[in-house]
LUMDOMI-482040 format. One record per residue (C-alpha): x, y, z. Coordinates in Angstrom, 2 decimals. Layout:
# residues N
{{X; Y; Z}} ...
END
This chain:
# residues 575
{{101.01; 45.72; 62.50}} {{104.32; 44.22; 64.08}} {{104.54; 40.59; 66.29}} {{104.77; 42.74; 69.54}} {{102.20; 45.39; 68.95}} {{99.80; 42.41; 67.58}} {{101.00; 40.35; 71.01}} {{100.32; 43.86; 73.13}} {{96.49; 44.50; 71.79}} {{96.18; 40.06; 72.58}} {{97.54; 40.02; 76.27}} {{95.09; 43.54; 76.36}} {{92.31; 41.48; 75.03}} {{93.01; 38.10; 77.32}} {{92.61; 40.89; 80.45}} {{89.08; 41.86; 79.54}} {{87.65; 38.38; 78.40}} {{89.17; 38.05; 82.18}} {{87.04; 41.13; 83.20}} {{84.02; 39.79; 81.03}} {{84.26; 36.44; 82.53}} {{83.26; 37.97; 85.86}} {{80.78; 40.16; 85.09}} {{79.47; 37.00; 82.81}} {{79.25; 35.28; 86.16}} {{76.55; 37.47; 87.81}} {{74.20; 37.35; 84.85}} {{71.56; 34.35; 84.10}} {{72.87; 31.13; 82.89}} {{72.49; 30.95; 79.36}} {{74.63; 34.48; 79.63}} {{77.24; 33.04; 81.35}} {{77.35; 29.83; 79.22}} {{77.97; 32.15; 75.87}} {{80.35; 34.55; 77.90}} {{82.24; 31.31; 78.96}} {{82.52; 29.79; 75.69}} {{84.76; 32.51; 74.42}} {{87.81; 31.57; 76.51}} {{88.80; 28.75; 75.21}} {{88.72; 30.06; 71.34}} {{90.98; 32.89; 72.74}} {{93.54; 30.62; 74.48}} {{93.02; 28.26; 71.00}} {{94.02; 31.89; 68.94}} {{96.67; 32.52; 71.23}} {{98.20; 29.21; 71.22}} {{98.07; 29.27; 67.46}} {{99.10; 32.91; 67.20}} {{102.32; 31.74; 68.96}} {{102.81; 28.74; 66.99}} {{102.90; 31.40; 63.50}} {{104.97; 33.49; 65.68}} {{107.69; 31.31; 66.20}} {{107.48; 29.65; 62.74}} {{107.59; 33.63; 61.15}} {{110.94; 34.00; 63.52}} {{112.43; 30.48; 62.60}} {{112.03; 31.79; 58.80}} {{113.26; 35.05; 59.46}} {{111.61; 38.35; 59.44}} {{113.86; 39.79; 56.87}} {{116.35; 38.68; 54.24}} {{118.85; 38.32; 56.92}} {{117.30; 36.16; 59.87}} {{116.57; 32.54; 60.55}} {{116.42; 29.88; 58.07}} {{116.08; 33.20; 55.22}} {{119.35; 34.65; 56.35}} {{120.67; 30.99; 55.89}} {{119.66; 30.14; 52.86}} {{120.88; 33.59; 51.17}} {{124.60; 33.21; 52.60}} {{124.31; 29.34; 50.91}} {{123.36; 30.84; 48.01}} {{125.50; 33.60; 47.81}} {{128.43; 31.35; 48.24}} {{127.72; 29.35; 45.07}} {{127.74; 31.52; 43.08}} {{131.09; 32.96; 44.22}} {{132.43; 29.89; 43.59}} {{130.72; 29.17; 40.08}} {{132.13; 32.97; 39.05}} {{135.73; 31.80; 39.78}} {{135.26; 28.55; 38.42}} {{134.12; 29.84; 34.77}} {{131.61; 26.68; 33.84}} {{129.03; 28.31; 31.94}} {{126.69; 25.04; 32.15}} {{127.11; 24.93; 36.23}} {{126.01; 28.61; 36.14}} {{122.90; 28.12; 34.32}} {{121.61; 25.27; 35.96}} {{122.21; 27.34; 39.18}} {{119.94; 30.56; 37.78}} {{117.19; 27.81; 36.90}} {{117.63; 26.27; 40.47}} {{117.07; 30.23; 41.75}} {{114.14; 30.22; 39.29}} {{112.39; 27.31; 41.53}} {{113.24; 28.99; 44.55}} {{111.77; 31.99; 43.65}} {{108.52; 30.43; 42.50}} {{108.66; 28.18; 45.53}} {{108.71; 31.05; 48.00}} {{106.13; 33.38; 46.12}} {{103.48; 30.69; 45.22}} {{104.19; 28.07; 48.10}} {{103.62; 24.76; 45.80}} {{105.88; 21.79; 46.02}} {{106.05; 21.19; 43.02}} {{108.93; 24.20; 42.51}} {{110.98; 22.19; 45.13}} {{110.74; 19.04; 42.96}} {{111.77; 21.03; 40.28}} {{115.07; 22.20; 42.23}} {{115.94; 18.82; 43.56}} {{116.15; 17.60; 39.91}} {{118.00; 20.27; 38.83}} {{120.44; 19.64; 41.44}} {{120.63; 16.02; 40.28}} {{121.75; 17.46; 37.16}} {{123.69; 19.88; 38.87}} {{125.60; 17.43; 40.73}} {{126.21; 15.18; 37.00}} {{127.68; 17.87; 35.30}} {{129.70; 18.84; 38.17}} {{131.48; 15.37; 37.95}} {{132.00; 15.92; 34.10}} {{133.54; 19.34; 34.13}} {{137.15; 19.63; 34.19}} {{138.00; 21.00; 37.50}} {{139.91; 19.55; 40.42}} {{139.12; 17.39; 42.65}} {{139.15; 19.60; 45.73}} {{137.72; 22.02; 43.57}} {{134.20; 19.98; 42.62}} {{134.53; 18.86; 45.84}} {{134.20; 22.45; 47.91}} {{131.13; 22.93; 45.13}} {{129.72; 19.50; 46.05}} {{129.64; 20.76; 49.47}} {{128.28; 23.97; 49.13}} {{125.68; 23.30; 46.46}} {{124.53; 20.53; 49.89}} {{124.38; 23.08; 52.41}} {{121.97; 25.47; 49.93}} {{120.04; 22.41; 49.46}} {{119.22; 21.77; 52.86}} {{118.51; 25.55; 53.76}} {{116.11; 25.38; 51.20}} {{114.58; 22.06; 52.61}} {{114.56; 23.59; 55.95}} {{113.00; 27.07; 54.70}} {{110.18; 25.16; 52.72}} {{109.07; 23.26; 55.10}} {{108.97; 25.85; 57.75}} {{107.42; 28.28; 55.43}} {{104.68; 25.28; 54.87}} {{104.09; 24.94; 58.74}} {{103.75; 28.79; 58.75}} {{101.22; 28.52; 56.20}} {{98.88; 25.99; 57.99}} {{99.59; 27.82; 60.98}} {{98.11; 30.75; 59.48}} {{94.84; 28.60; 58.00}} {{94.40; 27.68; 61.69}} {{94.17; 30.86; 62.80}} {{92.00; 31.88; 60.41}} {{89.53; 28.98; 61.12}} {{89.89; 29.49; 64.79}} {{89.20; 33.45; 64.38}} {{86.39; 32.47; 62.28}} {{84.99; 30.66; 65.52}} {{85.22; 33.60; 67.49}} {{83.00; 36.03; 65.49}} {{79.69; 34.29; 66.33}} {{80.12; 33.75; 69.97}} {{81.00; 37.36; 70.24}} {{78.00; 38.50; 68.78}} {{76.02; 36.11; 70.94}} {{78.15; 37.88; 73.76}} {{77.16; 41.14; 72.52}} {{74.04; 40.63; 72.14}} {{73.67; 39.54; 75.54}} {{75.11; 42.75; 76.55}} {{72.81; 45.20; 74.74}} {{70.29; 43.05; 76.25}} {{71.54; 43.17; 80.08}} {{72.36; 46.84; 79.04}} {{68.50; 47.66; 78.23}} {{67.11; 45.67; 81.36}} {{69.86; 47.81; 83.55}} {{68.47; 50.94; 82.27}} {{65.07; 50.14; 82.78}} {{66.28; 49.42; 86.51}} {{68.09; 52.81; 87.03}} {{64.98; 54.18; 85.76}} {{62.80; 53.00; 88.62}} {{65.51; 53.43; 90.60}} {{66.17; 57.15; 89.59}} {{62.16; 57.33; 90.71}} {{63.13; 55.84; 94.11}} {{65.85; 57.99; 94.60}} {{63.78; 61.13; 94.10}} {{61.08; 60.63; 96.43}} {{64.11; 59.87; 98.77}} {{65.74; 63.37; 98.30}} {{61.88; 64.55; 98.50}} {{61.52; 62.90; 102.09}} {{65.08; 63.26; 103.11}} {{64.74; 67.20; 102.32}} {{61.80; 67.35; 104.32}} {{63.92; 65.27; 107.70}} {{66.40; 68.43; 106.89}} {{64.28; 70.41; 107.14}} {{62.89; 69.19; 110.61}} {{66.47; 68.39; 111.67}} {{67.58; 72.17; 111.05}} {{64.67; 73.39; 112.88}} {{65.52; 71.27; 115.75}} {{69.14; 71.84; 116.06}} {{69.75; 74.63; 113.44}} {{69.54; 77.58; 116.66}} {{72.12; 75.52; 119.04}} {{74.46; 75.28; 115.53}} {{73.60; 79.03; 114.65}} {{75.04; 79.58; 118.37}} {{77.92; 77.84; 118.34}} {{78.73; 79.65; 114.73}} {{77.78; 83.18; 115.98}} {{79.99; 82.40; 118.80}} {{82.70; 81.53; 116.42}} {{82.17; 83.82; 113.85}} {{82.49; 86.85; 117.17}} {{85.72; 84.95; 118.23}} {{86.87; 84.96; 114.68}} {{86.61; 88.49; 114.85}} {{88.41; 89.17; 117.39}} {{91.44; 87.18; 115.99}} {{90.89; 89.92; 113.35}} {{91.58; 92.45; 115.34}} {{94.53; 90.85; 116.95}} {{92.68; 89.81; 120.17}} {{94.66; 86.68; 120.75}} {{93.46; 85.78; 124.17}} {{89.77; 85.38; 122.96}} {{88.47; 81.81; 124.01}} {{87.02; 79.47; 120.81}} {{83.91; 78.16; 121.60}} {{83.41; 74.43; 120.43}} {{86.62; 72.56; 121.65}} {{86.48; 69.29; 122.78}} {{83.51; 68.36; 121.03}} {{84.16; 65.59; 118.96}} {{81.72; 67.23; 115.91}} {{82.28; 69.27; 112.96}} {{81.95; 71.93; 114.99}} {{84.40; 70.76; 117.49}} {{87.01; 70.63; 114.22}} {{86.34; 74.03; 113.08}} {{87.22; 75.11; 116.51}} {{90.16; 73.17; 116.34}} {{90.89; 74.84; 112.64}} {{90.48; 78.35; 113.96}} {{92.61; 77.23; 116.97}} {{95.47; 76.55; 114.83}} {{94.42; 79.83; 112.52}} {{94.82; 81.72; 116.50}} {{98.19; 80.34; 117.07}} {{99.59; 80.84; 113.34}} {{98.53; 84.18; 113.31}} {{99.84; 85.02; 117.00}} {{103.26; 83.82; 115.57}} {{103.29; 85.43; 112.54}} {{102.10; 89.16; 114.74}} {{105.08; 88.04; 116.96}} {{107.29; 87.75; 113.76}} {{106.16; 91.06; 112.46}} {{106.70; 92.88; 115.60}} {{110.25; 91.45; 115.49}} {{110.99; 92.68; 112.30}} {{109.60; 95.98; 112.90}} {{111.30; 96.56; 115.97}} {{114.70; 95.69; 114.13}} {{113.09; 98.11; 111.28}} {{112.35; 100.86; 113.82}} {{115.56; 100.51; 115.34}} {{117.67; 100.50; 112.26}} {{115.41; 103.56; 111.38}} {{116.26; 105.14; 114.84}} {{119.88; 104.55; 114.59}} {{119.84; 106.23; 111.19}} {{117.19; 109.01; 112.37}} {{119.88; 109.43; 115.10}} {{122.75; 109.18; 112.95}} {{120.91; 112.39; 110.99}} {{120.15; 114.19; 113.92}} {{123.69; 114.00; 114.85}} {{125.03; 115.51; 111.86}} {{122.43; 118.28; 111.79}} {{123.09; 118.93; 115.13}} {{126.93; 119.24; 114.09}} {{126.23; 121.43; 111.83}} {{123.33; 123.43; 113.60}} {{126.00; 123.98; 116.12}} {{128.83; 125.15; 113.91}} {{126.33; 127.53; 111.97}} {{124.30; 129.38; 114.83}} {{127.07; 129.22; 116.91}} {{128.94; 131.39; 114.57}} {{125.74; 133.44; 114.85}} {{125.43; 133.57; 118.54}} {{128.88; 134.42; 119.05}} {{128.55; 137.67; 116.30}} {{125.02; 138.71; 118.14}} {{127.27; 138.52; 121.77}} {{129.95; 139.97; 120.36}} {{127.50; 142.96; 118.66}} {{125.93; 142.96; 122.09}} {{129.07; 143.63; 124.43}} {{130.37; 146.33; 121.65}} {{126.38; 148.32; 121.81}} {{126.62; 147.77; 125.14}} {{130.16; 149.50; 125.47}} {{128.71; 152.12; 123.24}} {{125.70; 152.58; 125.20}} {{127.94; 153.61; 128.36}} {{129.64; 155.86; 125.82}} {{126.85; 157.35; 125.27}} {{125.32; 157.56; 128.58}} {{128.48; 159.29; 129.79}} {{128.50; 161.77; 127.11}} {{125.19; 162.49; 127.91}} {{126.05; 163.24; 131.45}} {{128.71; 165.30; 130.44}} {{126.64; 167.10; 128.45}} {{123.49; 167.72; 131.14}} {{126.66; 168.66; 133.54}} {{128.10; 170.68; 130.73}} {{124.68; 172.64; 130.06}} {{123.88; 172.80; 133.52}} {{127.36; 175.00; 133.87}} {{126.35; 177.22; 130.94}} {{122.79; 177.90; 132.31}} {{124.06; 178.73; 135.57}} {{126.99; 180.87; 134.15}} {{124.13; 182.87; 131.80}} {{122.09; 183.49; 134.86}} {{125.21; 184.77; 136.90}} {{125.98; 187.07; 133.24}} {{122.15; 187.98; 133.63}} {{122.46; 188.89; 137.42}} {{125.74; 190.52; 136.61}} {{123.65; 192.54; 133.88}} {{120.92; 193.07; 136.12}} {{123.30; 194.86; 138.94}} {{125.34; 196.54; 136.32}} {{121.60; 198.05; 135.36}} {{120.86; 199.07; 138.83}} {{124.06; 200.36; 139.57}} {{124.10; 202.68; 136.19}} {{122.99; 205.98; 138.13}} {{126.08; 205.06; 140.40}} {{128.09; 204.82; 137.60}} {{129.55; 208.13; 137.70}} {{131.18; 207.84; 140.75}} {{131.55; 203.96; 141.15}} {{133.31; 203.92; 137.48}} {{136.96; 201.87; 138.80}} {{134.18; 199.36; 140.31}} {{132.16; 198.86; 137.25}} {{135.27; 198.41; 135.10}} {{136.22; 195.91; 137.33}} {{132.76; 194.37; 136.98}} {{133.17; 194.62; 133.34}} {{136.12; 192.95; 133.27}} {{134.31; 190.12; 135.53}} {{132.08; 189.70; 133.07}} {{134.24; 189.66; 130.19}} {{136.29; 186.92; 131.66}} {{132.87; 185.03; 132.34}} {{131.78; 185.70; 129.22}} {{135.04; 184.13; 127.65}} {{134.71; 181.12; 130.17}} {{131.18; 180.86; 128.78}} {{132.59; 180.48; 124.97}} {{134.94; 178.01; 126.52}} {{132.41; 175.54; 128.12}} {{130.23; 176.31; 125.43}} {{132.87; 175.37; 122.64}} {{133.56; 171.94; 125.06}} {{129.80; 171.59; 125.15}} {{129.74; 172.04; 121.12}} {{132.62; 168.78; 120.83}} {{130.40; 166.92; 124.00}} {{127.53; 167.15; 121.09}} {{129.84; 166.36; 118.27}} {{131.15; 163.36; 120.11}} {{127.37; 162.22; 121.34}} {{125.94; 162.50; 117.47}} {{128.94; 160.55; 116.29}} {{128.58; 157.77; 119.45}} {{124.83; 157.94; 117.94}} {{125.83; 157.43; 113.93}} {{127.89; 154.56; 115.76}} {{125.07; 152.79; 117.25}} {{123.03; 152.94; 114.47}} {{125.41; 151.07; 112.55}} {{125.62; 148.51; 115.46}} {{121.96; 148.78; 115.53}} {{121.87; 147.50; 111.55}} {{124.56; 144.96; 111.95}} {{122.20; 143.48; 114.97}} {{119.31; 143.33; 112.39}} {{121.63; 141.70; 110.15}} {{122.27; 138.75; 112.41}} {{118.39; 138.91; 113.68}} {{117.44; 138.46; 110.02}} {{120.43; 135.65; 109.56}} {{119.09; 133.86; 112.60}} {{115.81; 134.04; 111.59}} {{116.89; 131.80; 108.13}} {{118.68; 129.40; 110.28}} {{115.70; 128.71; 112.77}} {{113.48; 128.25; 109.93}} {{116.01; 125.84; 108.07}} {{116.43; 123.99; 111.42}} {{112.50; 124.11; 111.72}} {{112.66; 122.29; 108.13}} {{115.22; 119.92; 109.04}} {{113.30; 119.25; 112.36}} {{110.36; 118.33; 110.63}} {{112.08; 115.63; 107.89}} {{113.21; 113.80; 111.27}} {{110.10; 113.36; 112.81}} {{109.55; 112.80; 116.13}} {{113.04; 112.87; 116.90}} {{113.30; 116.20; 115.61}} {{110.16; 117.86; 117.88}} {{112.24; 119.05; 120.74}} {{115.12; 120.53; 117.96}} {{111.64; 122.40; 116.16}} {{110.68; 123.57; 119.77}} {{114.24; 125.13; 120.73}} {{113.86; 126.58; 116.50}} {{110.83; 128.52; 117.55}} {{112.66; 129.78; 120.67}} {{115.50; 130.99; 118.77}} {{113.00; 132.45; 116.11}} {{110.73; 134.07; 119.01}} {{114.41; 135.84; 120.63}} {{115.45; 137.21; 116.64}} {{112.00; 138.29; 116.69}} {{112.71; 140.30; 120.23}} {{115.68; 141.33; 119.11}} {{114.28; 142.23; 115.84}} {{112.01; 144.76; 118.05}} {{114.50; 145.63; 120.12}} {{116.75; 146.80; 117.06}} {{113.84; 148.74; 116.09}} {{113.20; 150.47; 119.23}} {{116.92; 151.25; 119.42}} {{116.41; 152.78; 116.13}} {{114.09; 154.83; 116.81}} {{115.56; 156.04; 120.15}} {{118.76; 156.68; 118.40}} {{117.01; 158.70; 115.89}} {{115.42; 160.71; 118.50}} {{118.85; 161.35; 120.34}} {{120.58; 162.04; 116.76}} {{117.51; 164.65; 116.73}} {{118.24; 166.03; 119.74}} {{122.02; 166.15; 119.49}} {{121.12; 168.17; 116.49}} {{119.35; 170.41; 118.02}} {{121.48; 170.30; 121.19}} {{124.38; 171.28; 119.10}} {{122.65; 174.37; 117.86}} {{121.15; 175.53; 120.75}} {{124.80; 175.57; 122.01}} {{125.93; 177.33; 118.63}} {{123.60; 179.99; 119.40}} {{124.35; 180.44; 122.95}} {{128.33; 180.36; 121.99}} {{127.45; 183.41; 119.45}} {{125.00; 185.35; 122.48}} {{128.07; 184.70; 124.95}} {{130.96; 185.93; 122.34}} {{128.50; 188.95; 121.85}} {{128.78; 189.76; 125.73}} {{132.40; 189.34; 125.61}} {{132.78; 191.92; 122.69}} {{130.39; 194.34; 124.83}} {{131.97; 193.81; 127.78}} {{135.71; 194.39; 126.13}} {{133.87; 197.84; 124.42}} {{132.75; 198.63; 127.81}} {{136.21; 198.20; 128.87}} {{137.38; 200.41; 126.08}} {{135.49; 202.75; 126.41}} {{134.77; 202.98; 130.13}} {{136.45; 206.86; 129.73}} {{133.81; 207.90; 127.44}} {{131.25; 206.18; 129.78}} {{130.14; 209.11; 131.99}} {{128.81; 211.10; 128.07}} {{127.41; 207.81; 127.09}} {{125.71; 206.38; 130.30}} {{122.59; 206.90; 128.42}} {{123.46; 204.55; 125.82}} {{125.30; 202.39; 128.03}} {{122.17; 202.04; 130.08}} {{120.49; 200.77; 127.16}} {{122.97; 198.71; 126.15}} {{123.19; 196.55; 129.59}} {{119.16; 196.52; 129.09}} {{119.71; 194.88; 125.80}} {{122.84; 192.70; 127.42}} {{119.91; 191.54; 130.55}} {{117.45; 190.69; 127.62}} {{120.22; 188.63; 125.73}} {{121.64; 187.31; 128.76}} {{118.03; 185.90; 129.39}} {{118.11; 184.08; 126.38}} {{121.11; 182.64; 126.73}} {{119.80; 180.97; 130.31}} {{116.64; 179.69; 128.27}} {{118.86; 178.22; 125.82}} {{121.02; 177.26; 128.63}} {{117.84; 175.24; 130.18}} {{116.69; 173.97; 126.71}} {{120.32; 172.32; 126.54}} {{120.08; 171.24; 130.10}} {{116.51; 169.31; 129.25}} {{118.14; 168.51; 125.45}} {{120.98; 166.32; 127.36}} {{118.70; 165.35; 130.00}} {{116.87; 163.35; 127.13}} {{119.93; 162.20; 125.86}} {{120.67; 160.43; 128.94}} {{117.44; 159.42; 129.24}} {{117.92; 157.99; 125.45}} {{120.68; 156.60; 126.16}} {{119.81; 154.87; 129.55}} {{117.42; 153.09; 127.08}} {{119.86; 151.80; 124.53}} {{122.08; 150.65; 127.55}} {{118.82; 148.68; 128.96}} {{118.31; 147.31; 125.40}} {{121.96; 146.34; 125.14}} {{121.87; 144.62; 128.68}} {{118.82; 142.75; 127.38}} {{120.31; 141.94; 124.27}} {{123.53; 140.73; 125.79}} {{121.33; 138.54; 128.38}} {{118.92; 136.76; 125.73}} {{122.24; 136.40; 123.36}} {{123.80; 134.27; 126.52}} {{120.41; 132.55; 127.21}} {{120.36; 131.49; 123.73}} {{123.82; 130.29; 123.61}} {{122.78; 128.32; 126.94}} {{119.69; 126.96; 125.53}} {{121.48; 125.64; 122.34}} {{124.04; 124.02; 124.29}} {{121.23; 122.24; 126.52}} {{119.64; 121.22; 123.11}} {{122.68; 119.80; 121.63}} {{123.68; 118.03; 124.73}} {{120.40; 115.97; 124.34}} {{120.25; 115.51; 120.94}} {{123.62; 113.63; 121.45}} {{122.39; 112.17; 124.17}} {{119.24; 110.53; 122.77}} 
END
């Protein structure tokens, strides 16, 4: 154990004989009186632990310190000296002085120091006979001094170090019985101290026992105004839960425990306002970062919503004025036609009343010959006019099938687009519904542009078919005129053979009676077929009245639509 850890524990030790002293002082006298007789051996130890503490650092606590240090560097210098010198009899009487030293420090007996003064007697005598210089024996004289008093000064101290050390043994020897007297006092405080805290552990629990049962009493008593008061914070404390910050706290002001956990939820009430009011800010600057980028979206969509169904509107308007155009074609042609076939149906019944009087005048045919050749000839040349307005009425038919094959193909191009718009109102109704609310009114003016490709989906359809039922009736139009083209050439050729042979006519009246009987009944055909053309066309226009309507409409919900997007964009990049 070092000087300074052994110092440490004794300062540590002087601090509770301190402590002991006072707790000495409360116990009976004979206690106190063997408690107080331990100070003074302590002070007596430390005093004398001092005293071998300097003495240890005046000898040195290694080979190079205090009076140790010394008397090596003395020594160590002789013998430098002696080794330069070369006096073999100085050198050995300075190994047997080292001799005396060494038993002199190891077994602590004066003696060995007697020995080394008298060898330094003879030290000093044979110095003075050697045959060295002056200076020489001199600077040894002086040196062999200097070792001689280190070693005086080292014995000695390392004597009063000794005695020091006796001391302290005596003195610690004191110490052992007074602190078993102490202890022993302790144990037996110790015992009577537990013996106390056992009747006072006794006390203590019939104490609890009767304080319990005051609890008791006192919760009875005042346990329903507490219960109150909590229920009525507790409620409040609900309400802060829900974020009812204008609740009032029961309990403030009093000056009770109560009173501060009204005061604690008060300050809960106003933390949590501020942190609601914190939130709220950052979620409006959320929202409205969210909004500017919602709107940012809808912008672009709307930019490109725009450039896509516009492109759309524009080919359904443009589709729309051209089947409208073709639809007043048509309805023209058709009126041609009914005007056409009306003309043929009143030329057959003229041929058939021609026929008719031809008939009636046969018995007068003998003698009114030069009049019926003229009527022949009448008839020829309304016969030939009837191939002529029937050939027109053929090319009117022509024409009307090929306006027809024309607005079919209109018709299909108008599905197209209906079929194209229909994909963009359901990708707008997709890109409506990824922005949210801002996106409701763009879904709502989707579903209107779905709802008009779905009328003009139908309306397409009904065009269809009525164009299919005027294609029909061209069809059969055109051979209905066909047919009465062939009935009215027939006339002509009979009226040119009555012509021909209007010399022969009085041998063949007979057979020329017949034949204007067979000319009436053809004749009468032709004005049927004449009338079935009339109604054919009449349907035709009626047709194509229809498609014009549907055109019209289709035109009209086209420029509606382009109306209603341009509202819709407006206030998308407005909002």
């Amino acid at each position: 154990m070092s000087v300074k850890t052994h110092a440490d524990l004794l300062d540590r030790q002087l601090e509770d004989s301190g402590r002991v002293e006072k707790q000495i002082g409360e116990l009976p006298d004979d206690d106190a009186a063997a408690g107080a007789s331990l100070r003074p051996v302590i002070n007596l130890y430390a005093t004398r632990f001092g005293n071998v503490v300097s003495a240890q650092r005046n000898l040195g606590f290694n080979e190079n310190d205090g009076f140790q240090g010394k008397l090596r560097t003395a020594v160590h210098a002789v013998e430098e000296r002696l080794s330069q010198v070369k006096q073999p009899r100085l050198t050995i009487l300075m190994l047997m002085m080292r001799r005396h030293e060494k038993d002199c420090i190891l077994r602590g007996e004066e003696k060995y120091g007697d020995q080394l003064s008298a060898r330094q007697m003879e030290f000093q005598t044979e110095l003075a006979q050697a045959s060295l210089p002056t200076e020489e024996k001199s600077q040894l004289l002086e040196l062999m001094r200097a070792y001689k008093a280190n070693f005086i000064s080292f014995m000695v101290t390392q004597q009063t170090l000794s005695d020091q050390v006796d001391d302290l043994r005596q003195i610690y020897g004191r110490i052992r019985p007074a602190t078993a007297k102490v202890m022993s006092a302790a144990d037996a405080h110790a015992h009577a101290m537990e013996t106390r805290a056992g009747e006072i552990r006794q006390r203590l629990v019939w104490l609890i026992r009767l304080a319990t049962l005051l609890a008791g009493l006192f919760s009875m008593l005042f346990g329903r105004r507490i219960a109150k008061t909590v229920a009525s914070t507790t409620a409040a404390m609900r309400q802060l839960g829900e974020s009812r910050f204008d609740v009032v706290l029961p309990g403030l002001g009093q000056k009770d425990e109560l009173g501060d956990m009204a005061e604690a939820v008060e300050m809960f009430q106003l933390r949590a306002r501020e942190k609601l009011q914190a939130e709220l800010d950052v979620k409006v600057e959320r929202d409205q970062a969210a909004a500017d980028l919602r709107k940012a979206d809808i912008a672009r969509l709307a930019g490109e919503f725009e450039a896509a169904v516009g492109q759309v509107i524009e080919a359904v308007s443009a589709a729309s004025t051209e089947l409208e155009a073709s639809a007043r074609s048509l309805t023209s042609s058709a009126v041609e036609s009914r005007q056409l076939s009306m003309e043929v149906a009143s030329s057959s019944d003229d041929a058939s009343a021609n026929v008719q009087r031809v008939a009636t005048s046969t018995s007068e045919m003998a003698i009114t010959i030069v009049d019926v050749g003229r009527q022949v000839e009448e008839a020829a040349e309304m016969s030939r006019e009837a191939v002529r307005k029937t050939e027109l009425s053929d090319q009117r038919m022509v024409g009307l099938a090929s306006a027809a094959e024309q607005i079919g193909s209109v018709v299909q191009l108008i599905a197209a687009i209906a079929r194209q718009t229909n994909l963009l109102a359901l990708n707008a109704t997709i890109e409506a519904a990824r922005a949210g609310d801002l996106g409701r009114g763009f879904a709502v003016v989707a579903e209107e542009v779905k709802s008009l490709e779905m009328q003009t989906a139908q309306a397409t359809i009904e065009i269809g078919k009525q164009i299919n039922d005027i294609q029909a009736a061209t069809t059969e139009a055109v051979g209905a005129t066909i047919e009465a083209g062939d009935i009215v050439a027939r006339i002509s050729d009979i009226a040119m053979t009555f012509v021909e042979a209007i010399g022969e006519q009085k041998e063949t009246s007979k057979n020329v009676a017949f034949n204007l009987q067979e000319a009436a009944s053809k004749t009468t055909q032709v004005a049927a077929s004449a009338g079935e053309v009339t109604h054919r066309a009449r349907a035709t226009g009626g047709a194509s009245m229809q498609v014009l309507r549907s055109a019209e409409l289709l035109s009209e919900e086209s420029s509606r639509l382009k109306r209603e997007l341009g509202g819709f964009l407006r206030r998308i990049q407005a909002a």
